[in-house]
C-alpha positions, 0 to 999 in steps of 0.5 A: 874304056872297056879295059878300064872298066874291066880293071876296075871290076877286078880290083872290086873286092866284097863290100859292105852294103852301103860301100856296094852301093856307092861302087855299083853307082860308080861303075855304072857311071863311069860306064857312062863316061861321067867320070867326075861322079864316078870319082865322086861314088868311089870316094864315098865307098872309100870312106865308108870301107877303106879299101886300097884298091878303091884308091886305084879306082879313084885315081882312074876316073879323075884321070880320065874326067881330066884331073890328071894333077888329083889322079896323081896324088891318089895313085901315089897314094895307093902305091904307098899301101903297097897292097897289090904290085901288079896295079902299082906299076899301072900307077906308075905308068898312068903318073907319067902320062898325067905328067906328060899331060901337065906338060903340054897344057900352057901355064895358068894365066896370070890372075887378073888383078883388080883395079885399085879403088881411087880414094874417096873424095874428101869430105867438103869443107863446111865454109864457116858461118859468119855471125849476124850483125846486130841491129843497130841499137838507137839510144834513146835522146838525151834531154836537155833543158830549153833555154829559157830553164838553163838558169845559169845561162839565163842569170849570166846573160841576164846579168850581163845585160843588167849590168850593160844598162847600169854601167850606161846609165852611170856613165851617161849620167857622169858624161852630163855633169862633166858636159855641165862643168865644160859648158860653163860661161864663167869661172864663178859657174866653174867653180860651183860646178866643178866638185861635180864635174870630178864625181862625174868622171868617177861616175863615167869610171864606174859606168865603164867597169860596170858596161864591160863587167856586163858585156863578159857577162853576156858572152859568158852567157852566150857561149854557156848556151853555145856549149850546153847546145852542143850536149843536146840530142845524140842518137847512136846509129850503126853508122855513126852519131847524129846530134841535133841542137835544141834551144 
């Protein structure tokens, strides 16, 4: 180490001030083995005066700091300058110890390769949100009139039942005369009676047309009440229709 320093204080040549002050830090640290900064003191002087020699001087501390592959690069530059034969053959020799050195280090470890991230989960699927029912809607009751205010059905039956009386009534009363003339004890009391014996089977005739016209009648009324019953009250549910007959 003694040579090294020896050789660096040689190739020292006069610097400016503030390039002097960064070779005196770098002798004095590389003195001290600390290699890395001395490399680090010569670069600054470096850039403060261009000096070819200080390149040699960088290149022997980064070497011994152990970059062998950045003591390479700056004693080939320095052979390159050509400024001074004696050192670049030190150069040369100290290239092929670093090469040496290169060599025998194992390969660099493969850079270990991160995991790829699994892909985010997919998003959840919004289950869609099913419309509310209404409430069912009640229909207000449909009126209906009562029997006894169903007019047409009242005169139907009503009707009806007047004409089944009549009917009765002249059918009885020709039944009578006719009753009359059969129960005659002789042929002048036929004779007297038999003109109303003929208008009373006429009469029976006309009762029973009138009974049976009043008979249709009443069934036209019942059933007009049966369907006009059937149209009564209806209530809408939601689950169905309910009626309700009022009479």
């Amino acid at each position: 180490m003694r040579t090294l320093l020896l050789l660096i204080t040689l190739v020292s040549p006069a610097f400016a001030d503030g390039a002097a002050d960064h070779v005196a830090a770098g002798k004095r640290a590389f003195a001290d083995q600390r290699y890395a900064e001395a490399a680090a003191e010569f670069r600054a002087a470096y850039d403060l005066q261009a000096d070819p020699k200080l390149l040699y001087s960088i290149a022997q501390a980064q070497r011994m700091a152990g970059d062998c592959t950045g003591a390479i690069a700056s004693y080939e530059a320095f052979i390159a300058t050509k400024s001074d034969p004696k050192l670049s053959e030190f150069s040369k020799e100290n290239i092929a110890r670093c090469k040496e050195l290169l060599a025998k280090e194992p390969p660099p470890s493969p850079p270990i390769e991160k995991p790829a991230e699994p892909p985010p989960p997919p998003p959840p699927v919004e289950k869609p949100i099913e419309p509310a029912m209404p409430p069912p809607v009640e229909r207000p009751p449909v009126a209906t009139a009562p029997w006894y205010r169903d007019y047409v059905g009242d005169a139907l039956l009503g009707g009806g039942a007047a004409a089944i009386v009549v009917g009765s009534v002249v059918w009885l009363g020709g039944r009578s005369a006719a009753s009359a003339a059969n129960d005659a004890t002789d042929y002048a009391t036929f004779v007297a009676k038999r003109d109303a014996a003929a208008s009373a089977v006429t009469k029976q005739a006309v009762g029973i047309g009138v009974g049976i016209a009043g008979v249709a009648l009443a069934i036209g009324g019942v059933v007009h009440f049966t369907v006009a019953g059937r149209r009564g009250e209806v209530h809408a549910t939601g689950t169905g229709v309910a009626a309700r007959v009022r009479f």
